[in-house]
Each structure stands twice: as structure tokens, then as C-alpha cells.
C-alpha positions, -999 to +999 in steps of 0.1 A: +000+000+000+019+035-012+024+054+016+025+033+048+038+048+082+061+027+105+069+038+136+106+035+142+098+028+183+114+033+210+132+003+233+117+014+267+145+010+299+146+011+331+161+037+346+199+023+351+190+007+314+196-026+321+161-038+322+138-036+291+100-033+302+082-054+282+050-044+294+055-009+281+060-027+241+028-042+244+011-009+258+029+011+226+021-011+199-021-006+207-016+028+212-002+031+178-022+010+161-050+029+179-036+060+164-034+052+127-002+034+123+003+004+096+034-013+112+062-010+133+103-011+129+119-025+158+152-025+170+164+005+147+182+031+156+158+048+177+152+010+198+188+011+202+190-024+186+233-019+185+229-015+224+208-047+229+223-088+232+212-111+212+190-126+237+172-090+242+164-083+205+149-122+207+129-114+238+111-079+222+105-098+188+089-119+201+066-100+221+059-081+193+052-107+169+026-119+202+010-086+203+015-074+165-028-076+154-028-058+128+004-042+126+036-053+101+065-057+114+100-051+102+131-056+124+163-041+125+188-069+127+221-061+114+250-066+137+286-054+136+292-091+137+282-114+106+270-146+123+254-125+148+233-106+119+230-141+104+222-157+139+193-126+150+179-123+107+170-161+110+152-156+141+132-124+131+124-148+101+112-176+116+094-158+141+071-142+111+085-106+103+076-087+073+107-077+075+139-079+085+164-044+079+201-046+078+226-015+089+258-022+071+285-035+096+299-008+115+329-014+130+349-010+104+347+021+082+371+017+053+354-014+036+349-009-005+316-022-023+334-058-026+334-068+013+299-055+015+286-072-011+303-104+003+289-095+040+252-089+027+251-120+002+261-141+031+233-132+054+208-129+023+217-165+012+215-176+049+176-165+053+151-187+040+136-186+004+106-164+020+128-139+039+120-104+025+153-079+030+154-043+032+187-024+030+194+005+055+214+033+044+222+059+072+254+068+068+258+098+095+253+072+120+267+039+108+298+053+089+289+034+061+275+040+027+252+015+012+264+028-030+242+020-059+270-003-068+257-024-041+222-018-044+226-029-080+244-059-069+223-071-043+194-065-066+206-083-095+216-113-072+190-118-046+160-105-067+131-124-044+147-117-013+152-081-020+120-061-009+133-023+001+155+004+010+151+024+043+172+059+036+180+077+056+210+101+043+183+132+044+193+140+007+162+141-010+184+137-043+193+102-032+157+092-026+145+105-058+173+085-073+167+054-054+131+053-061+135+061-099+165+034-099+146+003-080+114+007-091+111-032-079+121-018-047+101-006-017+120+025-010+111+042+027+115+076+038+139+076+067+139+113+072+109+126+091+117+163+077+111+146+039+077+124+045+064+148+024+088+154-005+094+113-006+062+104-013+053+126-039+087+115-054+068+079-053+082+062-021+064+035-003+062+043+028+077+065+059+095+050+084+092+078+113+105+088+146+076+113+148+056+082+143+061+070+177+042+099+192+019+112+164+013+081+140-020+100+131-001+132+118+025+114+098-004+095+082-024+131+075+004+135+053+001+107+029-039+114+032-037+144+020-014+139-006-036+104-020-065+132-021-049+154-042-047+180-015-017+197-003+000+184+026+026+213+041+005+221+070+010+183+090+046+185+075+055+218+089+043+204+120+064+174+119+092+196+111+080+216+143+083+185+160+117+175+155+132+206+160+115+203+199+129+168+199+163+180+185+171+203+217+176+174+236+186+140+238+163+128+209+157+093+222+148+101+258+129+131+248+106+108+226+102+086+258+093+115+278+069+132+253+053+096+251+045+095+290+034+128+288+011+122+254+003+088+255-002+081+291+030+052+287+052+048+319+089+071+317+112+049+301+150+058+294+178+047+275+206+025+280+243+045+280+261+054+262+228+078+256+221+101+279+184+105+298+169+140+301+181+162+333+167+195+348+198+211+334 
């Protein structure tokens, strides 16, 4: 369906982050699916999936897959480590994700399209024939571009596994030019500030931060676009948005404005992020 919205949620902690409260995902999904969502991406960047084991991204897919109804599900499961990314992709899988998304590996900065293209056909070809894979390019975080070398690669290679692209670069250039190039691609918006501009340019889907709050206002936009009706006023309030959540420590502040908006219990991050002080 053109222009789904996924909320990219939150991994709620307890307040020395060691503990993940469970209890709070559950409470989250209904209240987005109560508030207009289509799906969910777990363990992203803003679940902090780089910060959790093994064992702890096994534990919140599968109560999400328990308490999913009607939502899709995509899960972020790309490690720093190969057989780890191999080891957490086949579980997502077999535990009935839409989904699974893979960060390039990001320890190691200086790699060229060739030891990519190795790492990603190794996971791809470990994934059963079903397994649908979506790429995800953030380079300001990861350190690491995903090239249209690679893209083309993969593509060319690993045609039924292949489903999408998550980008996240903010360079609405490289959307346009992703969506026009894979057009047997599901290309995301990764950039709440270009929800807008991406889906006229044809993109699939959002995949929002904003989302986790205000699913409803991320989907206006798509609605109004679908309608044939302009759709700058629920942008510039997203855009609104983000610069609030930009002032501070963007995860915990979404954790905070989610107790305060949507009744959840304060949650916090795990360190190296930093919780919200009266400073």
C-alpha cells in the first residue's frame, strides 16, 4: 500500500537501562495502532537495537510478533558481527516478520563495495527462500555508505529476497534516485523532515520517529497527498516536531513526550545515551 507509516519505536529502559520493560512494548504497539499506524520497525536506531544482546532483541520480537494484530513488522537486525546478523535475521524470520532491515557493519569504516557485497550476500543466502530484506542506508550514523553499486548488486543477485530500502541520508536527491532506480524496490522515507517530498517522489512508505508519538499526523500526510490536497501544514508540523525533539537527547525526549502524550510509563535509555536532566 503506497504510503505506509512505521513507527521506528522506542526500546523502553529502566532507569539504570539494564532492564527492558516489556510491558510498556505491548502498551505502545495498541496505542499506535489505535492512532493510525500500519506497522512498526523495531530495534532500529531509535530502539537502540546496536545497544541490545542477542538474547534482548529475541525477547522484544517476540513479544511483538505476540502482540503485533494488525500491525507489520519489520526488524532491524544487522550486527557489527556477521553470524550475529545471520544468527538474529533467521530468528526475526522464523518468528514471522515482514521484514527484516540490515545496517551495514559498523565497526569497520574503510570497507569498499566488494566486502559488502560479500557480508550482505552471506546473510541474504542464509535467510530462508521467504525472507524479505530491506537495505538500511544511514550513513551519518553507521559510517557506512550502502552505494548504488551495491544496491545494484544485491538487486541483481538476490531479486526475491530483495524487498526495500530504508534511507535515511536526508538528501532528498538520493531518494529520488533510489526510487526512480529500483522501481522493484520498496523505497522508505527515513527522514521525518522529507515524508512529504518522498512520497510525492513515489516512495512507499515512511518510516518515522515522529511516528512514535503522532502516527496520526505522519499518516495526514500521505492522506492528504492520496486526495490530491496539499499536505505542508502536518509536514511543517512534523518539522515543528523535531526541531522540539532535537534540543535534547532525541531518544529520551521521545520517551518522555510519550509518557506525557500517551499516558505510557517514563522509560530511558541504556548508556552510552544520555536521559533528560533538569539542566
Amino acid at each position: 500500500m503506497p504510503g505506509e507509516i512505521f513507527a521506528a519505536t522506542v526500546t523502553p529502559f529502566s532507569e539504570d537501562g539494564r532492564r527492558i520493560d516489556l510491558d510498556y512494548v505491548v502498551a505502545h504497539l495498541a496505542y499506535l495502532q489505535a492512532n493510525g499506524a500500519d506497522g512498526v520497525l523495531i530495534l532500529g536506531t531509535n530502539g537502540e537495537g546496536p545497544s541490545l544482546s542477542l538474547l534482548e532483541r529475541r525477547q522484544i520480537i517476540d513479544v511483538v510478533m505476540g502482540n503485533r494484530r494488525e500491525l507489520r513488522v519489520f526488524a532491524g537486525t544487522g550486527c557489527a558481527s556477521l553470524t550475529d546478523t545471520i544468527e538474529i535475521s533467521q530468528y526475526a524470520c522464523s518468528a514471522g516478520v515482514d521484514a527484516v532491515m540490515l545496517v551495514p557493519p559498523f565497526y569497520y569504516k574503510e570497507v569498499d563495495d566488494q566486502g559488502l557485497i560479500d557480508y550482505y550476500a552471506a546473510v541474504i543466502a542464509a535467510l530462508p527462500d521467504e525472507a524479505q530484506v530491506i537495505l538500511y542506508n544511514i550513513p551519518d550514523v553507521s559510517g557506512v555508505e550502502i552505494s548504488e553499486a551495491l544496491v545494484d548488486h544485491l538487486v541483481a543477485k538476490q531479486t526475491k529476497k530483495m524487498a526495500g530500502i530504508k534511507e535515511t541520508s536526508y538528501s532528498l536527491s538520493r531518494l529520488q534516485r533510489y526510487i526512480q532506480r529500483y522501481p522493484q524496490l520498496s523505497v522508505y522515507v527515513g527522514g521525518d523532515s522529507l515524508i512529504s517530498a518522498g512520497l510525492k517522489a513515489g516512495a512507499a512508505g515512511a518510516i518515522s520517529g515522529v511516528a512514535n508519538i503522532y502516527p496520526q499526523l505522519v499518516r495526514e500526510v500521505g492522506q492528504r497527498l492520496r486526495a490530491g490536497a496539499d499536505a505542508e501544514a502536518p509536514q511543517a508540523a512534523i518539522n515543528r516536531l523535531r526541531q522540539v525533539l532535537h534540543r535534547y537527547p532525541t531518544l529520551a525526549a521521545i520517551k518522555h513526550w510519550l509518557h506525557l502524550v500517551a499516558g505510557l510509563p517514563q522509560a530511558f535509555v541504556r548508556p552510552p545515551l544520555r536521559n533528560l536532566t533538569l539542566q
